[in-house]
Phi, psi and omega in degrees: 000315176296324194285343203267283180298346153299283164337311139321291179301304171318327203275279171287042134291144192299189200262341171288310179299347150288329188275349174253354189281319187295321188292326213274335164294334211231339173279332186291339171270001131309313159307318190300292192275356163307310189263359137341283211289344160301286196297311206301291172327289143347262186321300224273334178290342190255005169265304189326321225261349176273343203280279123078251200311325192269310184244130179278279216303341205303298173312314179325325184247333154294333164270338133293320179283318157328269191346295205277343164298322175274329157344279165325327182270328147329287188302316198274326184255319208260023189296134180092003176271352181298173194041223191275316176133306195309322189284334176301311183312303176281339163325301172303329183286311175310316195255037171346287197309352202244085182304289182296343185268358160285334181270006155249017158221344157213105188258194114330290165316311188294327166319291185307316210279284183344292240265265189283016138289322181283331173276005209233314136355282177315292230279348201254308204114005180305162171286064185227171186254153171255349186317279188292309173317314160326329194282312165292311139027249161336292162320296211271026122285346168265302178317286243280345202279339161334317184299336189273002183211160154339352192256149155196084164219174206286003176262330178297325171283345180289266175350349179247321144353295199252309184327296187308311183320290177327316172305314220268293189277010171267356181240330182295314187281334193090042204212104187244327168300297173309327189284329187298292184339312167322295185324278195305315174313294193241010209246291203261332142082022196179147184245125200247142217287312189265357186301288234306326198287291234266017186259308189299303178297018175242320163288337172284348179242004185251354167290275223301317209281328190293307181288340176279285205290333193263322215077198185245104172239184200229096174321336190206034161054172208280137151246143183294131194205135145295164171322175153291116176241130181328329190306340220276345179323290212265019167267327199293316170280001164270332148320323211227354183250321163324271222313300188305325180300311180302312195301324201286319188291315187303326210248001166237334143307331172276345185262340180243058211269261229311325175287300180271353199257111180310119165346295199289326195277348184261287197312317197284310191278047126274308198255001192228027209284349188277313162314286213273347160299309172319306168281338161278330215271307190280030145276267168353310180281328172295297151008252163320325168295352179276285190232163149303034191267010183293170203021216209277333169097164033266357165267320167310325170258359132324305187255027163273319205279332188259019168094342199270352139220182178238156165250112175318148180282034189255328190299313196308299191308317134328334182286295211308305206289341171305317172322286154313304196282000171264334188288325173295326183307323196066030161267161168338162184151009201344152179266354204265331161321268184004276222289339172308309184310323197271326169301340171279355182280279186343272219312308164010286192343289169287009184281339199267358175279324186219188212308126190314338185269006178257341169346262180347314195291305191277322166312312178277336189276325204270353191264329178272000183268304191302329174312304189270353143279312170330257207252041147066018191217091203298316172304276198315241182024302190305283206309338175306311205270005203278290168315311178291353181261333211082002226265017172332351201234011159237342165347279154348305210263336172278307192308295186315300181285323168317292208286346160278347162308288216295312172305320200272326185301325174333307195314324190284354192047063192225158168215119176309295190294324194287322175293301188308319178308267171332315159319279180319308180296295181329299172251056143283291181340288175300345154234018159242000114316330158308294155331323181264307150339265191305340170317278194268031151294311193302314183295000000 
């Protein structure tokens, strides 16, 4: 009955006071359920990493039977919860007019099964981010917030659309400056005028629900850096011309798995996908067993970034094929923790050529290039590391190398999320028309 006489009282409110009522109701539970999805996440990797520590062997059978157990769970509960969440997001922004085929990329249901997929993810040992998944998330609990009030039109659902995205990665990373940037950056791809107010209160208020449940932390803790110094040029463009190739090749292998990927091994992860989860997942665990790449790498580039360890030159190349081979699986997952990681491989490289007191400098500089080839969004990429770091006394030397990757990465003619996205549209498409063939068959 209270919840009844709310709703009354909601209905005849003017109609800007429902739609703000709705973002702001709906952002705080994206903060609410980020950082849910953070601890959970958190526990589960630190139970994998005990099983670990106790047993060498542990990974080998948690990351296949992991694999094929969230499979399972994907088909039955999770359909549209596969892959990172961002191209499902922007997917969505396309098909504004189109209610129902957005609740086949952002639901509740999609949520929930994302949601204990990233965790089921963590805890098995996959390469994966909880980061990008936050986005869909994030969307589809702001979509869902529609319901609640009298309102449903296409400007309104964009605006909950891109806020939830936005939210999603300002409350996962503590990056609240960033997630707006994402938005406009890689989400909207633009900046729109009537968006803006209310995109900014939902990030700032899915920041604040996060930072009451978290504090005030720093993702990969503060770094230390001397001033700027010119020496820092020619490791830094070298670093970032690395950073693009590797990044740009990750992100057209992932966008072109049917061009480079052998017939016969494309038939088998068709028609066998429980198998073939399986066998990347024991490709991955050998992996690991090798180097340190399991899960987002963000405790490993924590204590690379605080001085407290080093990384073999083995690492990168391990990073890379765990990465790829968790991205083949199609299970839930994100990239941009990875690719941070995989960017500290990069920069390892070059520590032993120059100066020890520049270390630090080039591990954050090879984490923002990589970041910003991968996914083509140089302006994000910088203030993400900036922000998750401290790294404010590097702005220059992070700004320069993100937008020279983000150039070089060009070459391959790929945009990861915008493609993958179009991939995502084509098979909706391709299964309402199946749908409509049957339909009038059926007739």
């Amino acid at each position: 009955m209270v919840f009844k006489r709310v709703l009354v009282k909601l209905y005849h409110l003017p109609s800007r006071s429902r739609t703000t009522i709705a973002l702001w109701l709906g952002a705080a539970l994206v903060g609410l359920v980020a950082f849910l999805l953070a601890s959970a996440a958190n526990w589960a990797f630190v139970g994998f990493s005990a099983m670990q520590q106790k047993w060498w062997w542990w990974p080998l059978l948690s990351l296949p039977l992991g694999g094929m157990a969230i499979r399972w769970i994907m088909e039955h509960i999770g359909s549209g919860a596969q892959g990172s969440g961002i191209p499902q997001a922007q997917a969505a922004l396309q098909l504004n007019h189109d209610t129902e085929q957005i609740e086949r990329l952002l639901s509740l249901r999609i949520a929930v099964a994302k949601f204990i997929g990233i965790v089921l993810g963590l805890g098995s040992g996959f390469v994966l981010g909880r980061e990008g998944p936050t986005v869909q998330i994030g969307a589809s609990i702001m979509f869902a917030c529609r319901k609640l009030l009298p309102i449903d039109d296409p400007v309104f659902r964009r605006q909950l659309i891109l806020a939830g995205g936005a939210a999603g990665i300002a409350a996962a990373f503590n990056t609240p400056l960033a997630g707006i940037v994402f938005a406009f950056e890689e989400l909207a791809r633009s900046v729109e005028e009537k968006t803006s107010g209310k995109l900014l209160g939902a990030v700032i208020l899915a920041g604040l629900v996060s930072l009451a449940l978290q504090g005030d932390y720093v993702y990969f803790g503060k770094i230390h850096v001397p001033p700027f110094s010119y020496s820092i040029l020619l490791p830094l463009v070298l670093i970032a011309l690395l950073a693009g190739l590797i990044g740009g090749a990750f992100s057209w292998l992932c966008v072109n798995v049917s061009t480079w990927m052998p017939p016969k091994i494309k038939d088998y992860r068709q028609y066998h996908p429980y198998y073939f989860i399986a066998a990347c997942g024991f490709l991955i665990g050998i992996c690991g067993l090798i180097a340190p790449i399991y899960g987002s790498g963000a405790e490993i580039t924590s204590e690379v970034i605080a001085g407290h360890t080093e990384l073999a030159w083995y690492f990168l190349p391990l990073k890379f094929i765990g990465q790829l081979g968790t991205f083949l699986t199609g299970l839930p997952g994100g990239i941009f923790a990875p690719s941070l990681s995989l960017g500290a491989g990069i920069g390892s490289w070059f520590v032993p050529f120059f100066d020890p007191e520049l270390k630090i400098k080039l591990i954050a500089l090879g984490m923002v290039a990589a970041l910003a080839a991968i996914t083509r969004a140089p302006l994000t990429s910088a203030i993400i590391l900036m922000e998750m770091t401290d790294g404010h006394d590097m702005v220059i030397s992070i700004m320069i190398s993100a937008m020279i990757a983000s150039s070089v990465a060009r070459i391959y003619k790929t945009n990861l999320y915008h493609d993958l996205a179009e991939q995502v549209l084509a098979g909706l498409s391709k299964t309402a028309s199946a749908q409509s063939s049957q339909t009038e068959k059926s007739k």
